[in-house]
C-alpha positions as CSV (number, residue, x, y, z in Angstrom):
1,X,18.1,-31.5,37.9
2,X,17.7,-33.9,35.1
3,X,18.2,-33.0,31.7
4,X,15.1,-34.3,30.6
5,X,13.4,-31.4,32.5
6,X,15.0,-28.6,30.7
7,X,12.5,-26.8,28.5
8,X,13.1,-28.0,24.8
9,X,13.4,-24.6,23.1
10,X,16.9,-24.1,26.1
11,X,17.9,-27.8,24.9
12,X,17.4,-26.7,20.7
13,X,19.4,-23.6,21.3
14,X,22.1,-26.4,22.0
15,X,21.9,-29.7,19.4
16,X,25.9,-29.6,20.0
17,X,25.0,-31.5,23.5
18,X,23.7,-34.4,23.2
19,X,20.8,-34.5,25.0
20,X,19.5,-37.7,24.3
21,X,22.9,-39.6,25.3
22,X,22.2,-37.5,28.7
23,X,19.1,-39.0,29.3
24,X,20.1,-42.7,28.4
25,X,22.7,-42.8,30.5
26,X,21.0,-41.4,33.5
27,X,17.9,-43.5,32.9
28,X,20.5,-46.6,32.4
29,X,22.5,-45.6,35.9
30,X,18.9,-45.4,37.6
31,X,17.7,-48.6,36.4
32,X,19.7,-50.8,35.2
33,X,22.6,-50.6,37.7
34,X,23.1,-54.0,38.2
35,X,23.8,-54.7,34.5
36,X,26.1,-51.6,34.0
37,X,29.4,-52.2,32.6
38,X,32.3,-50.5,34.6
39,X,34.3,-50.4,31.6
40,X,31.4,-48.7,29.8
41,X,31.2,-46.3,32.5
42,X,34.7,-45.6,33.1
43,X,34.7,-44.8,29.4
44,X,32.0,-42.4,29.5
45,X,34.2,-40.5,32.5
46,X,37.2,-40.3,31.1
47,X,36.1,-39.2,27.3
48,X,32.7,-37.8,27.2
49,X,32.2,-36.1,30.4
50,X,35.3,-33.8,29.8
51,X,33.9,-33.4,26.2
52,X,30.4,-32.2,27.7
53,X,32.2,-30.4,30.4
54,X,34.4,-28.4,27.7
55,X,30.7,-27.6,25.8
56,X,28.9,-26.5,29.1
57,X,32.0,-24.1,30.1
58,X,31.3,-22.6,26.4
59,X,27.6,-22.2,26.9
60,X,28.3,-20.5,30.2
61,X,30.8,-18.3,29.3
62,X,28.6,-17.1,25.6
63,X,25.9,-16.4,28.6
64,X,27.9,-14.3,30.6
């Protein structure tokens, strides 16, 4: 599922994820693959996605 097609209200219960980064990236993967940096990616794997990854595991565990 993309993030884009969450409902708002779930994404506003959650303006510590950033939502709109989300959506850039994927729409940049999707798109714009041939100009994508591999740095810029690798980057993104090794730093953000944990980071998300640590927020997600968070909003999982509040839910239950």
């Amino acid at each position: 599922m993309f993030a884009r097609c969450l409902p708002d209200a779930l994404k506003g219960q959650h303006p510590e994820i950033d939502w709109i980064a989300i959506n850039g990236l994927r729409n940049r993967i999707a798109h714009e693959y041939f100009g994508l940096s591999l740095s810029v990616i690798w980057e993104i794997v090794q730093t953000d996605l944990p980071h998300l990854e640590r927020q997600l595991a968070a909003w999982l565990d509040a839910e239950g």
